[in-house]
C-alpha positions, 0 to 999 in steps of 0.5 A: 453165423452159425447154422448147425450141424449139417443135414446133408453135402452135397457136390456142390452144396452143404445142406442144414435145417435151422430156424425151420428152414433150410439154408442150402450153402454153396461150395467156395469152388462155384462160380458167382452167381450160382445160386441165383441162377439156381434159385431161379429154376426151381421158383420157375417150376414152382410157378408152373404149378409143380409141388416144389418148394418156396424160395424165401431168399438168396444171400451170401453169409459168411462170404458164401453163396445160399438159399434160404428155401421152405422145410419140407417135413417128411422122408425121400421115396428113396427111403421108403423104397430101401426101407421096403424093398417088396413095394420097388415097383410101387414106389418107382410107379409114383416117380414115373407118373411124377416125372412124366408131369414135369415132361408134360409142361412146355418149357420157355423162360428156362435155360435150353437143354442144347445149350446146358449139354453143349458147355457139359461136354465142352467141360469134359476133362477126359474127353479128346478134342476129336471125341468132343467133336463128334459129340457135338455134333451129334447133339445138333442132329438131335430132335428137340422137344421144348419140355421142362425137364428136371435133370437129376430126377430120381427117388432121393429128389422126392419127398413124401410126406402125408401122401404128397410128394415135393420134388427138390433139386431143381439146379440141372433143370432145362427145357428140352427132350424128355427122352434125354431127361428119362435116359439121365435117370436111367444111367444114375440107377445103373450105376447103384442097381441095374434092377431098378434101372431096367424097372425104371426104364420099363415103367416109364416106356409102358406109361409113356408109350416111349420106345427104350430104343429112341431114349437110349439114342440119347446115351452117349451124349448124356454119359459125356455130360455126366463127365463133367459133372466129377461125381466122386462115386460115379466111375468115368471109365463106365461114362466112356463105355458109354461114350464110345458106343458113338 
């Protein structure tokens, strides 16, 4: 089947729009399953009420896994924000109070947050056995909440189109503690600007009465999960700075 030129790639996927919808195209590389398991979170947001967009399928083409989902028309806050550089505050003002609306839903019938960052840092290739240990248990002292959290929130997951904003990307999603969920957005924009990580970070502990001292606990068991994870534009030598603050 022939869906086009793609739209977007993805580490793990192959985005294209065809016949108005979007087919989101799995890596060979992924586990069986994988879009299932993908497609299910994110109509599980869609049944909290969240503006998301509406799964229509989940098939194998060509041997490989996809989703068939709803077209959203319209460009990411990321976009606006890059195009227009003197509205930051604006733009991240609008991901904060959208962020904090998915921390607001009581998460049940989603995969927990301990268990997603428990195999993360299991997966960890750079990360010693000892390092790994400590970690872990780390991660078991922490308090959880039950809140849904996204797992990959950031500008280029929004997309405004006539005043209304659609959140994608629903894969990382987990019911857990919204500090860890605020620190993951954090340290993805530190790693392309620290201004509009420190932007971030401020506005959502002013509109959040979140303390940055209690979401940076969170730091070096995040940073370990995001080694897993093999971004080729992520630097693993930054994560285990990070790390090592333990």
């Amino acid at each position: 089947m022939n869906l086009g030129t793609p739209t977007a790639t993805g580490n793990t996927a192959t985005i294209y729009l065809y016949e108005n919808k979007i087919y989101k195209v799995f890596n060979d590389s992924l586990p069986a399953g994988e879009s299932m398991k993908e497609a299910k979170k994110q109509q599980y947001a869609h049944s909290c009420g969240l503006p998301v967009p509406e799964i229509y399928d989940v098939t194998n083409i060509d041997g490989k896994q996809v989703i068939i989902m709803e077209h959203i028309k319209g460009k990411t806050i990321g976009f606006f924000l890059t195009d227009n550089k003197e509205r930051a505050e604006y733009y991240m003002g609008m991901s904060v109070d959208i962020q904090m609306g998915i921390h607001e839903i009581k998460a049940h019938s989603i995969e927990p947050m301990s268990e997603k960052l428990h195999r993360q840092i299991e997966a960890a290739p750079v990360l010693s056995h000892q390092m790994k240990s400590i970690l872990l248990k780390k991660l078991n002292s922490m308090t959880f909440e039950e809140n849904l959290c996204h797992g990959d929130f950031h500008l280029y997951n929004l997309i405004l189109s006539d005043n209304n904003v659609t959140i994608i990307d629903w894969v990382d999603s987990s019911a857990g503690d919204r500090r860890a969920d605020v620190y993951r957005t954090y340290l993805l924009y530190s790693q392309v600007s620290k201004e509009l990580a420190n932007m971030y970070m401020r506005l959502y502990c002013e509109k959040s009465g979140l303390f940055k001292e209690e979401i940076f606990r969170w730091a070096p068991i995040i940073a370990a999960a995001r080694l897993s994870e093999r971004v080729s534009s992520e630097d693993p030598k930054r994560l285990l700075e990070i790390v090592h603050q333990i």
